[in-house]
C-alpha positions in Angstrom: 23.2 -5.6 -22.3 20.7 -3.0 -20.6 17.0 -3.5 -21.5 14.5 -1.1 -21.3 12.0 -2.5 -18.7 8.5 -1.1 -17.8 7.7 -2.1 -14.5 4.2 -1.5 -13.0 2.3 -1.4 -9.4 -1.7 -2.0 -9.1 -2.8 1.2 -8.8 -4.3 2.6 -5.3 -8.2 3.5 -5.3 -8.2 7.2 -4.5 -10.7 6.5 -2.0 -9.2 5.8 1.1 -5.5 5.9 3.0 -2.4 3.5 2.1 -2.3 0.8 4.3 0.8 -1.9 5.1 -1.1 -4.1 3.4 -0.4 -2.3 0.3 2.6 -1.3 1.1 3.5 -4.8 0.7 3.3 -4.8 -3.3 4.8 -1.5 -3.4 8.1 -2.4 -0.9 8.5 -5.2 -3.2 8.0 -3.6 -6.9 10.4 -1.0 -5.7 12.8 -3.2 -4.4 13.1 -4.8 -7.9 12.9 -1.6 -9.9 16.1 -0.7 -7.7 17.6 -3.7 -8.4 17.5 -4.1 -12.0 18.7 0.0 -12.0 21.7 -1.1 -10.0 22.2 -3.8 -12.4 22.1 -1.4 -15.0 18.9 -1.5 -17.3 16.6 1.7 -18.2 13.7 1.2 -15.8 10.9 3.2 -15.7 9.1 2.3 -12.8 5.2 3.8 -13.1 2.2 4.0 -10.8 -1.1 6.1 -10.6 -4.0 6.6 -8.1 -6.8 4.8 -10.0 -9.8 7.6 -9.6 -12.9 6.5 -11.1 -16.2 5.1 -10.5 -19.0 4.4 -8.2 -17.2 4.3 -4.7 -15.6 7.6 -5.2 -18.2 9.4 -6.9 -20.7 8.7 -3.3 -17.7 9.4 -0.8 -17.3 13.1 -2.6 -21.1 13.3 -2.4 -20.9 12.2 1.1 -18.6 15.0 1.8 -20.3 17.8 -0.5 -17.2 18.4 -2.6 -16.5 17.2 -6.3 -14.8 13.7 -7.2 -12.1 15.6 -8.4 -11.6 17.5 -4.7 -11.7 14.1 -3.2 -9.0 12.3 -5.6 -6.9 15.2 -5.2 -6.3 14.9 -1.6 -5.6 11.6 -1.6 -3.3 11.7 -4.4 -0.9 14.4 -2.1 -1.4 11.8 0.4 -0.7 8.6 -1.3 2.4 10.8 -3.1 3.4 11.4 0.5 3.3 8.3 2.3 5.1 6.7 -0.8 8.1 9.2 -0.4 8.8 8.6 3.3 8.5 4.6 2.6 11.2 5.1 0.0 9.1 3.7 -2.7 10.3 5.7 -6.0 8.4 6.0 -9.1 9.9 7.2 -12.1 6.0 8.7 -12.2 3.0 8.3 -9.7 0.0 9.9 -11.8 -3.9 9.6 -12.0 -6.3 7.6 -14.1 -8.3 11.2 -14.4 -6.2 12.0 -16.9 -5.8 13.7 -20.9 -3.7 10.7 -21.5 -6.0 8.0 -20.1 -8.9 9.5 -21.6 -6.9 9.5 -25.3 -5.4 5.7 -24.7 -8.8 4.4 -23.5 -10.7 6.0 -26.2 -8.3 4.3 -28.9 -8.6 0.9 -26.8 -11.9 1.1 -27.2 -12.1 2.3 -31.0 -9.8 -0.5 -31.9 -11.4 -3.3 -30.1 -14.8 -2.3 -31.5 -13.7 -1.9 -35.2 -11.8 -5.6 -35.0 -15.3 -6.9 -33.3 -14.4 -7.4 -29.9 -16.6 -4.8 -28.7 -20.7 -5.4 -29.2 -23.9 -3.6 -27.9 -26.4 -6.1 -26.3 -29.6 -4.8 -23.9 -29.7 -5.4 -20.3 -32.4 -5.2 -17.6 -30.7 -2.9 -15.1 -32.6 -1.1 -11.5 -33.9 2.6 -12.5 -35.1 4.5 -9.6 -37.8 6.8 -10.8 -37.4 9.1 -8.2 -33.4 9.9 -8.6 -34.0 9.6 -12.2 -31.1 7.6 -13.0 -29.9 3.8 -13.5 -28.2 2.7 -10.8 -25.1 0.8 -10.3 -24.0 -1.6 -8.1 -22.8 0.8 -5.0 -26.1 2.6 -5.3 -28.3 -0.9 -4.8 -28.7 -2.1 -1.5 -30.9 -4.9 -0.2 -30.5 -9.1 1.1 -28.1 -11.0 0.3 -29.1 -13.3 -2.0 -27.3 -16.0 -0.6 -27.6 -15.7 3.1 -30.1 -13.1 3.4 -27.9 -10.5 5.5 -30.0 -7.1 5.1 -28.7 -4.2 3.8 -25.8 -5.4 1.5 -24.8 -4.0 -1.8 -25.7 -5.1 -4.9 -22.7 -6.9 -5.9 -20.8 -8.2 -2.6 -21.9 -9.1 0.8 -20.1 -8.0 3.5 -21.4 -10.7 5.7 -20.7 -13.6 3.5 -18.4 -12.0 1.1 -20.4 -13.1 -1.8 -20.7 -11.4 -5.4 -23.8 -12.0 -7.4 -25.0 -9.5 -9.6 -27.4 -6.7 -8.6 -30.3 -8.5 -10.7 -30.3 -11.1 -7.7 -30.8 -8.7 -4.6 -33.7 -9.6 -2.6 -35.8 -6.3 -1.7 -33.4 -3.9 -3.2 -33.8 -0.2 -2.8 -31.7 3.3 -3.9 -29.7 4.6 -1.0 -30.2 7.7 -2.5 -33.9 8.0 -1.8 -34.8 4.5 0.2 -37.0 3.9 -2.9 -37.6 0.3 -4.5 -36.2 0.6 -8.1 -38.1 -0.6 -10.9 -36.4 -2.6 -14.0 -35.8 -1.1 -17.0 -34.1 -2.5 -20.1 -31.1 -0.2 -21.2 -28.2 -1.1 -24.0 -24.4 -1.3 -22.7 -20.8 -2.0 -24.3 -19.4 -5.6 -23.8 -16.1 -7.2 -24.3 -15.5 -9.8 -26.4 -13.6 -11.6 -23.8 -14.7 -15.2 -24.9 -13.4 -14.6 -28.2 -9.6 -14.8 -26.4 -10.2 -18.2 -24.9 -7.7 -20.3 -27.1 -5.1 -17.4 -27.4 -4.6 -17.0 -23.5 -4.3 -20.0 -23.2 -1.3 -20.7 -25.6 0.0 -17.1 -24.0 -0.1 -18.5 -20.6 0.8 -22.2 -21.0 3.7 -21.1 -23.4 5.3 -18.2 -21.2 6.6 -17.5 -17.9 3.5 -14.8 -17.7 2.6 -16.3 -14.5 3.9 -18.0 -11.0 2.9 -21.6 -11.3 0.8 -21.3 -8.8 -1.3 -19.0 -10.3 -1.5 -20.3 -13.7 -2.8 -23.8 -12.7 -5.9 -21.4 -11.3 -6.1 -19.3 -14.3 -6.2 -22.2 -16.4 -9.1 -24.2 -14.8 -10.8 -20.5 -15.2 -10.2 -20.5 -18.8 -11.1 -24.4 -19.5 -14.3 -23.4 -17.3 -15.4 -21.0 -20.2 -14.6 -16.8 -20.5 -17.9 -14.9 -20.0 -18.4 -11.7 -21.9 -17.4 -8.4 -20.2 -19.4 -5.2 -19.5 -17.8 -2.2 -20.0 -19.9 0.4 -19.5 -21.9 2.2 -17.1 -24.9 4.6 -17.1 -24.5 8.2 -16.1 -24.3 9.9 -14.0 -20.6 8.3 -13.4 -17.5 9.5 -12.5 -15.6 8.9 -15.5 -14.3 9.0 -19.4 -17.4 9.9 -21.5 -18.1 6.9 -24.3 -17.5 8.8 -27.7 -20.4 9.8 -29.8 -22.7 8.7 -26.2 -25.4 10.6 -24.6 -25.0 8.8 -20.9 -22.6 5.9 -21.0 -19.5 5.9 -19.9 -16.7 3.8 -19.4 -16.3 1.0 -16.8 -13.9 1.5 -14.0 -12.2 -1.5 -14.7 -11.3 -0.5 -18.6 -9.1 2.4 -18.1 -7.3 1.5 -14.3 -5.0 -1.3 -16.3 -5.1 1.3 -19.2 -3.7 4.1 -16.9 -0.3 2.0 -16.8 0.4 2.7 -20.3 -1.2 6.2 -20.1 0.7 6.9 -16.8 4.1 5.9 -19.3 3.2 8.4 -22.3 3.3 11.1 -19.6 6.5 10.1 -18.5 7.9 9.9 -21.8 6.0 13.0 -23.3 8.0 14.8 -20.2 11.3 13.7 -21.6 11.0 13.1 -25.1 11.2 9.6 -24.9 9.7 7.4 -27.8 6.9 5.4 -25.9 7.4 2.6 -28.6 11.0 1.5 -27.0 9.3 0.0 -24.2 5.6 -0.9 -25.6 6.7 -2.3 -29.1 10.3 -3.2 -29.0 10.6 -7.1 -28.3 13.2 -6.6 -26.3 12.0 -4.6 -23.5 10.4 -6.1 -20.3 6.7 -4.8 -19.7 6.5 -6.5 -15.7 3.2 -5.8 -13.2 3.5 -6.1 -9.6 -0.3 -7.1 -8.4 -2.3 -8.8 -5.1 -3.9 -12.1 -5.3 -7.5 -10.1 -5.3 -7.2 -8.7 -8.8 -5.5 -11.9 -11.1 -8.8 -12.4 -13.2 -8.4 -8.7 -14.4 -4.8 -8.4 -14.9 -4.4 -12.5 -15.7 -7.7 -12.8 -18.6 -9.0 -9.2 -19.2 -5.7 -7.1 -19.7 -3.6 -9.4 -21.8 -6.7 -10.6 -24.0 -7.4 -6.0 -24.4 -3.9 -5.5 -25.4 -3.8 -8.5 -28.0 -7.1 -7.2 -29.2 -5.8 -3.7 -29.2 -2.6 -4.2 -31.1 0.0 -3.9 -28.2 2.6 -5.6 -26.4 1.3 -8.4 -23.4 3.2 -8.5 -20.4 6.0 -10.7 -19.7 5.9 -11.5 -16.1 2.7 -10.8 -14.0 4.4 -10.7 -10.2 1.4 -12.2 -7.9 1.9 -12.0 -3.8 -0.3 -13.0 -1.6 -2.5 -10.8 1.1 -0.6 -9.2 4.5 -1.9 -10.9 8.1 -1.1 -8.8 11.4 -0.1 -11.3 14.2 -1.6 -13.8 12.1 -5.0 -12.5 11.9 -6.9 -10.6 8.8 -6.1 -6.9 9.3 -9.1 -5.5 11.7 -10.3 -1.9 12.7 -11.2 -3.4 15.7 -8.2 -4.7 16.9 -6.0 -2.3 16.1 -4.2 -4.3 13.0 -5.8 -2.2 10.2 -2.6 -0.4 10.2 -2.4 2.9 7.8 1.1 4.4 6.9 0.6 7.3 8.8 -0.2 5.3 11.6 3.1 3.2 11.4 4.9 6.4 10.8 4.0 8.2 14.1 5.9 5.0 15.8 9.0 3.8 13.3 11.1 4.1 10.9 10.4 3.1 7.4 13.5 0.7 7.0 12.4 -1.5 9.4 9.5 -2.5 8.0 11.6 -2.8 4.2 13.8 -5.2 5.3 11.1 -6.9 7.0 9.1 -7.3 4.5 12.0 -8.1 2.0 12.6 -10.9 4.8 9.8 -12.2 3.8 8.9 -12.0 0.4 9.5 -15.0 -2.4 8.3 -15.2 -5.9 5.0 -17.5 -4.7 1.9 -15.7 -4.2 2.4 -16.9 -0.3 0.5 -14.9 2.3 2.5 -12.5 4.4 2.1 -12.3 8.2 3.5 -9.1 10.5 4.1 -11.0 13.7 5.2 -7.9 15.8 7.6 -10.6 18.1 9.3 -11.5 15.1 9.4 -8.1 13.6 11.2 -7.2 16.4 13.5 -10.7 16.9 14.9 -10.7 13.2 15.0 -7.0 12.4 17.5 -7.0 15.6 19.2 -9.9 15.0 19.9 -9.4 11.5 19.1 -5.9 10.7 21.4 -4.8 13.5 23.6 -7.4 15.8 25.0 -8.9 12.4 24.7 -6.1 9.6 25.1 -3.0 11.3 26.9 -4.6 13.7 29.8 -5.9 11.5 29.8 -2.2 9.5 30.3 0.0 12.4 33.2 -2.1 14.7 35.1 -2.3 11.0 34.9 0.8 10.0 35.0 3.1 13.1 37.9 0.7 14.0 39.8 2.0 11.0 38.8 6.0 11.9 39.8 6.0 14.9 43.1 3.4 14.4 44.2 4.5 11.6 42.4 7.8 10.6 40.1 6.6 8.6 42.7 5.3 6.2 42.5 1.9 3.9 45.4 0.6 2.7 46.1 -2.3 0.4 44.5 -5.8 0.6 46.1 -8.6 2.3 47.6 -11.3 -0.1 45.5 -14.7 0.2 42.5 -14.2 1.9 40.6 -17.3 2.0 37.1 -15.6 2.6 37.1 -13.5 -0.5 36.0 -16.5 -3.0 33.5 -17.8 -0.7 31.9 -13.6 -0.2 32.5 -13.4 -4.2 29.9 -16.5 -4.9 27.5 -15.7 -2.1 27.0 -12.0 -3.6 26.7 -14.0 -7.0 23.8 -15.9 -5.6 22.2 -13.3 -4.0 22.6 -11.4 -7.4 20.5 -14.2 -8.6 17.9 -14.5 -6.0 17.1 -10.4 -6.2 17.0 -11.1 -10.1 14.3 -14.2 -9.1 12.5 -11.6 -7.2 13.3 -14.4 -4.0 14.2 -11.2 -1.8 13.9 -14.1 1.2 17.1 -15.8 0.1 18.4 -12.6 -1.0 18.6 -11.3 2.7 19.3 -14.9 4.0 22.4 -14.5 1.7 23.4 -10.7 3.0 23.3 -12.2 6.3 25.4 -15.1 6.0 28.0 -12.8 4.2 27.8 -10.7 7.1 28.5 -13.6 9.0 31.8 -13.9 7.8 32.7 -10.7 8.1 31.7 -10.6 11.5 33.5 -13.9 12.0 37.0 -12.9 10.5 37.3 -9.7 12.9 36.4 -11.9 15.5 38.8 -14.6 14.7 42.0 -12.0 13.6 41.0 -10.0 16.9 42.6 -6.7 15.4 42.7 -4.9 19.4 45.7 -7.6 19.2 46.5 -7.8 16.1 47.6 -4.3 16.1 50.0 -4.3 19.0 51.9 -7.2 17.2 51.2 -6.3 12.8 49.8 -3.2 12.5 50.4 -3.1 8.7 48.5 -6.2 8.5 46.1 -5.1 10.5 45.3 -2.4 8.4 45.3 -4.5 5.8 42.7 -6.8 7.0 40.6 -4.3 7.9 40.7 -2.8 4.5 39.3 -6.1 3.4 36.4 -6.0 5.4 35.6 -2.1 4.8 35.6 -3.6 0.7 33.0 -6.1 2.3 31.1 -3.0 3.5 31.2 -1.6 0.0 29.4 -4.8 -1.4 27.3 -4.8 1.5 26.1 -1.0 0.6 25.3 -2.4 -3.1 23.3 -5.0 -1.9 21.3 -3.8 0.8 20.6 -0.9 -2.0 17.5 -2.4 -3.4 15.7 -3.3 0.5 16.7 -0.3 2.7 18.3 2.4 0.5 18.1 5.1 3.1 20.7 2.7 5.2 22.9 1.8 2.4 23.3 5.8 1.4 24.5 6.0 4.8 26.9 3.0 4.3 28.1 5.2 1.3 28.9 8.4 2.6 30.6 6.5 5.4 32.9 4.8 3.0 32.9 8.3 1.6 31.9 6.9 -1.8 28.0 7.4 -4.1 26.1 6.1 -6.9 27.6 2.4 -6.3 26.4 0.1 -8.7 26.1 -3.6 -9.4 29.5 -3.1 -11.5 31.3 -1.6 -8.6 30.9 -4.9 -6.4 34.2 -6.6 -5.9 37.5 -5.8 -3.4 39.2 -2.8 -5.3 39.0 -0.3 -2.5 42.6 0.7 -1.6 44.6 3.5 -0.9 41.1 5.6 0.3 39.9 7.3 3.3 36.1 7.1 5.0 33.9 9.7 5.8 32.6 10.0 9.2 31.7 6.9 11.1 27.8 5.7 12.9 25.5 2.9 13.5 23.7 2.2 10.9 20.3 1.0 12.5 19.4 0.9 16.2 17.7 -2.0 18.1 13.8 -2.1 17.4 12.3 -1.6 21.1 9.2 -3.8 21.3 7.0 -1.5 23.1 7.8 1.3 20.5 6.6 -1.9 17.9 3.9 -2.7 20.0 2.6 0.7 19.4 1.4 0.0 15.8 -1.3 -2.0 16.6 -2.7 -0.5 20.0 -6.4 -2.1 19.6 -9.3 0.7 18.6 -12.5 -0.3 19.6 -15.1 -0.7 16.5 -18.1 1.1 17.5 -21.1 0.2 14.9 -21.0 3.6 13.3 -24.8 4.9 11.9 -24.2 4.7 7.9 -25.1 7.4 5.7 -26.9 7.2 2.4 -25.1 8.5 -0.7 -26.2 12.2 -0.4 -25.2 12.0 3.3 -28.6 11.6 4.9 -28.7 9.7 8.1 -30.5 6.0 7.1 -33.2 5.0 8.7 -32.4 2.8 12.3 -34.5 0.4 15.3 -35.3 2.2 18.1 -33.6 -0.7 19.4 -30.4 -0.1 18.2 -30.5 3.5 19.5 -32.0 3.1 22.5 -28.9 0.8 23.7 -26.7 4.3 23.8 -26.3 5.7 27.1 -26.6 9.4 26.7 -26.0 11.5 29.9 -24.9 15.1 31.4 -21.2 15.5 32.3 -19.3 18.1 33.8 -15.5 18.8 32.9 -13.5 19.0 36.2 -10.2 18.8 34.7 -9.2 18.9 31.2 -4.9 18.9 29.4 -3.1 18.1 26.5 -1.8 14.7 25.7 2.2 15.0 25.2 3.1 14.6 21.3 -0.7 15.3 20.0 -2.1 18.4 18.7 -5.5 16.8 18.4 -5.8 14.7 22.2 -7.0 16.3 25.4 -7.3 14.2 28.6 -10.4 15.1 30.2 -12.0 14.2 33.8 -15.2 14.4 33.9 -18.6 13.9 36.0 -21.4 11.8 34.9 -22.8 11.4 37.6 -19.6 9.3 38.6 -15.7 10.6 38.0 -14.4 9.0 34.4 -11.5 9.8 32.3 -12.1 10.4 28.9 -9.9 11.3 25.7 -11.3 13.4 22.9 -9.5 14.6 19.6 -11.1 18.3 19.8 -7.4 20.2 21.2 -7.6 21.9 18.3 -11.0 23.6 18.0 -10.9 24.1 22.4 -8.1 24.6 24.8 -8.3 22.9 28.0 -8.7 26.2 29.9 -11.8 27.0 27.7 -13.5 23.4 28.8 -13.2 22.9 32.6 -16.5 23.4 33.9 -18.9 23.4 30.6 -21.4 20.8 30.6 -21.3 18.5 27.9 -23.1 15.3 26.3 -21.3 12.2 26.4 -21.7 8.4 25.5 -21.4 5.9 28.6 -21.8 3.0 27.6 -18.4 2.3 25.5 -15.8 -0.3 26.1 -12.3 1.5 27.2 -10.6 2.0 24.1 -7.0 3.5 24.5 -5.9 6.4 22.6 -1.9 7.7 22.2 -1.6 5.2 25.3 -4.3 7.3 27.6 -7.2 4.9 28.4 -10.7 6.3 27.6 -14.2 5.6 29.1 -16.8 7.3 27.2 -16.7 9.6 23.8 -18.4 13.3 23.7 -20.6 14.5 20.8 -19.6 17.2 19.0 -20.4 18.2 15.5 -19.2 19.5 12.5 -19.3 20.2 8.7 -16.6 18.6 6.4 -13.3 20.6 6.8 -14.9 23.2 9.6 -14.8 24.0 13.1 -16.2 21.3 15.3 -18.7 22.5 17.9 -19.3 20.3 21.5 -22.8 19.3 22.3 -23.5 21.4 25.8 -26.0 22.1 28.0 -27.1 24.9 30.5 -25.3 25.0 33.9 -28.6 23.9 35.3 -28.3 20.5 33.7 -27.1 17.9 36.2 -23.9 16.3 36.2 -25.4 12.1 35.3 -28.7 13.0 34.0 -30.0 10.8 31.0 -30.3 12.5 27.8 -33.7 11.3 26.8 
């Protein structure tokens, strides 16, 4: 019978561009929301950018617009990328929301009046200066456990500890540069502790979690569950605290919340009874989520909606983090690969069934070898799938005019395609999309295999009633095919459809019934991936130490050392012309007191004509980085507000070509 099923994605932080390393999770929730569609159940599948707290609120500050500006732009951008990656939400909203605030005021209402929800006093950093308490992001100082200046006050980036900001050695505002004093202050906590036994009959007792992941979990809870702070001192971006002056709610509280608030929406659009899919006992509430973020979703969440009155999860989907060419995804070498960035070079598809190719339900680590990108998307993707659908069917359009007829009597294949589609049924069902494409493949095998073996260029000289008949059967194995490749790479399998001049297939509609039918117009469904075009993703970007800003945008304080190792100098532009396929790239040579080539992303404040001959200030001291192929060998200044015109740095003609800038 059809459920209703809730199925959820970890919600992107508004604060930054999607990258294939979250593409990952949402490739794979959406491939499951598709399949259990095709299979029939009500899914609503829900996502939202997740817009509060600390990081944002000193990014818009950085830029001198509002939080709200800021998590605007990246929600038409996040909305975008999504779209062309095929990834499709029943709803993709925002945490910053009527909803959220209503659901995470009546979380918080409820928790407190059961007693899950207590006031204790804190000693927190105050800078008198700023006037404010200041949370983590706004502490910096040593790491104190390695001693790596200039970290924040709950992570190193050196070390990649956490600690809390109490433990900071030296810390200061990076508002001001001030040393903040310690101040006592009173702050909401979660009764988390009080949840102990019941997670861990809820975990122990239920197929909540991966194995994997729930021997970790366990030794977490049989460790001891610490109480959880909720709440943060304004000024914050966020959801006020009722009946509070200055305290708002914790980041953390309302991003799981904005699943269920994200849901109302969706319903309140439709007039859909939220309660069918957050009360009813026979719905399926299932979160898609990284390795990074189990202690929130695998302690905190369950242990607020028990406390809270509602449903727990059923399944909590962990994968494990993305590799590029088996390395941690890097600025520096190119592998910190955005959407956008993948999109300028390849399709979308390709990097679906790729990453279907290598998804199971173990929280495994996923690696984007480019070579093997390449080898099994053409190998699979296209000499055996597309392969087998485009010599079958543009055999029948332009043998038989595109005509099926009936089915042959007694083919021996069709039992052994009937329990391999069965299986792969299953697999998609075990979210094992690995086996699931392994078992596409190996049906496609014997498809490719029985038009090889009944050779119908032959065939049709000596049966041609047969012939059509056999091919008949194989364009019925395209239809199943077009089902099952549904869920990984939709955009191919509505192509599949309107060839076989047929839409909306389903789950129901597998099987070989096709007869007495004709086909729509006949193509290749993928083309081979061309490893250079690949190779293209990851073309390495030098990381140059970039000066860091404090959170109202003032320059922080640097050595003279560290400055004094840039090579500033006069240059001359000789020659200057657009880079082919970029609006932003000019290729300029210039004179520095030597001839170097140098690529600069200014073609669309100056046009080449404009620049020959100006003298400008460059850098010289930079490795060759290589931009839209063009090598570079130096960077020009130029400056700029946010969102305005960018003026070059220039000098007088006077100024000679290789002088140091001093």
């Amino acid at each position: 019978m059809a459920k209703n099923v809730f199925i959820t994605s970890a919600l992107p932080y508004a604060n930054g561009s999607i990258h294939l390393g979250h593409l990952v999770e949402y490739i794979q929730t959406d491939i499951y929301a598709r399949y259990r569609r095709l299979k029939g159940d009500n899914v609503v599948y829900v996502c939202a950018d997740d817009t509060h707290g600390t990081p944002i609120e000193i990014n818009a500050m950085k830029q001198g617009i509002k939080p709200e500006e800021l998590v605007e732009r990246y929600h038409k951008e996040h909305s975008e990328d999504f779209a062309k990656f095929d990834v499709q939400f029943d709803i993709f909203y925002s945490t910053n929301s009527p909803e959220n605030r209503h659901y995470s005021e009546l979380f918080f209402s409820r928790l407190k009046e059961r007693g899950y929800i207590y006031q204790k006093e804190m000693e927190l950093h105050y800078c008198e200066q700023d006037k404010r308490f200041l949370p983590d992001r706004y502490i910096k100082g040593k790491c104190p456990k390695c001693g790596a200046p200039d970290q924040y006050g709950d992570v190193c980036e050196k070390c990649n500890s956490t600690y809390d900001t109490s433990e900071v050695i030296d810390p200061y505002c990076v508002i001001c540069g001030n040393k903040p004093v310690v101040k006592p202050a009173k702050h909401y906590f979660f009764r988390l502790s009080a949840f102990r036994k019941e997670l861990k009959e809820f975990i122990e007792n239920s197929n909540f979690l991966q194995e994997e992941i729930r021997n970790y979990v366990l030794s977490w809870i049989n460790e001891g569950l610490k109480d959880w702070c909720i709440s943060r001192n304004g000024p914050y971006f966020g959801f006020k605290i009722p009946d509070e002056d200055d305290l708002y709610f914790y980041v953390w509280l309302d991003a799981p919340i904005g699943y269920i608030s994200s849901l109302q929406k969706y319903c309140n659009d439709r007039g859909i009874n939220i309660d069918d899919f957050l009360r009813n006992e026979e719905s399926e509430i299932i979160h898609f989520i990284g390795k990074d973020i189990v202690y929130f979703h695998a302690l905190f969440w369950p242990a607020m909606l028990m406390g809270a009155g509602f449903k727990r999860p059923d399944i909590l989907s962990v994968h494990g983090m993305l590799t590029v060419n088996g390395e941690k995804m890097s600025k520096s070498r190119g592998t910190f690969i955005t959407a956008r960035q993948y999109l300028k070079h390849l399709e979308p598809f390709y990097l679906r069934y790729y990453f279907a190719s290598s998804l199971s339900r173990k929280p495994d680590d996923i690696d984007l070898s480019i070579s093997d990108f390449v080898n099994k998307v053409n190998a699979e993707l296209v000499d055996n799938i597309s392969n087998f659908t485009y010599r079958t069917l543009s055999f029948i359009a332009k043998r038989f005019g595109g005509r099926l007829t009936t089915l042959p009597t007694g083919t021996a294949q069709t039992e052994e395609v009937m329990r391999l589609i069965r299986e792969a049924d299953e697999y998609f069902s075990e979210r094992e999309f690995r086996k699931a494409i392994q078992t596409i493949n190996q049906i496609c095998f014997i498809g490719n295999k029985f038009v090889s073996d009944m050779k119908p260029w032959d065939l049709i000289k000596k049966d041609e009633t047969l012939c059509q008949q056999n091919l008949t059967w194989c364009a019925n194995l395209c239809k199943n095919l077009a089902i099952l490749l549904k869920p990984v790479v939709p955009s191919l399998s509505e192509s599949l459809e309107k060839q076989l001049n047929l839409n909306n297939l389903k789950f129901s509609d597998i099987g070989f019934n096709l007869t007495e039918h004709n086909l729509g117009e006949i193509k290749m469904l993928a083309t081979k991936l061309e490893p250079e075009k690949a190779n293209k993703i990851i073309e390495p970007q030098e990381e140059n130490k970039e000066i860091t800003k404090d959170a109202s945008g003032k320059p922080e304080l640097i050595d003279y050392e560290y400055f004094a190792k840039l090579d500033l100098r006069v240059a001359e532009v000789l020659e200057a012309e657009r880079i082919k396929n970029s609006k932003k790239l000019l290729r300029l040579i210039i004179d520095c007191g030597e001839k170097r080539q140098i690529v600069a992303g200014i073609g669309e404040y100056y046009s080449p004509e404009e620049l020959i001959g100006r003298k400008i200030m460059v850098i010289c001291n930079l490795k060759p980085a290589k931009l839209m192929g063009v090598e570079s060998n130096g960077m020009l200044l130029a400056g700029s507000l946010p969102n305005q015109k960018i003026f070059l740095a220039t000098f007088d003609r006077e100024a000679v070509n290789g002088s140091k800038v001093k």
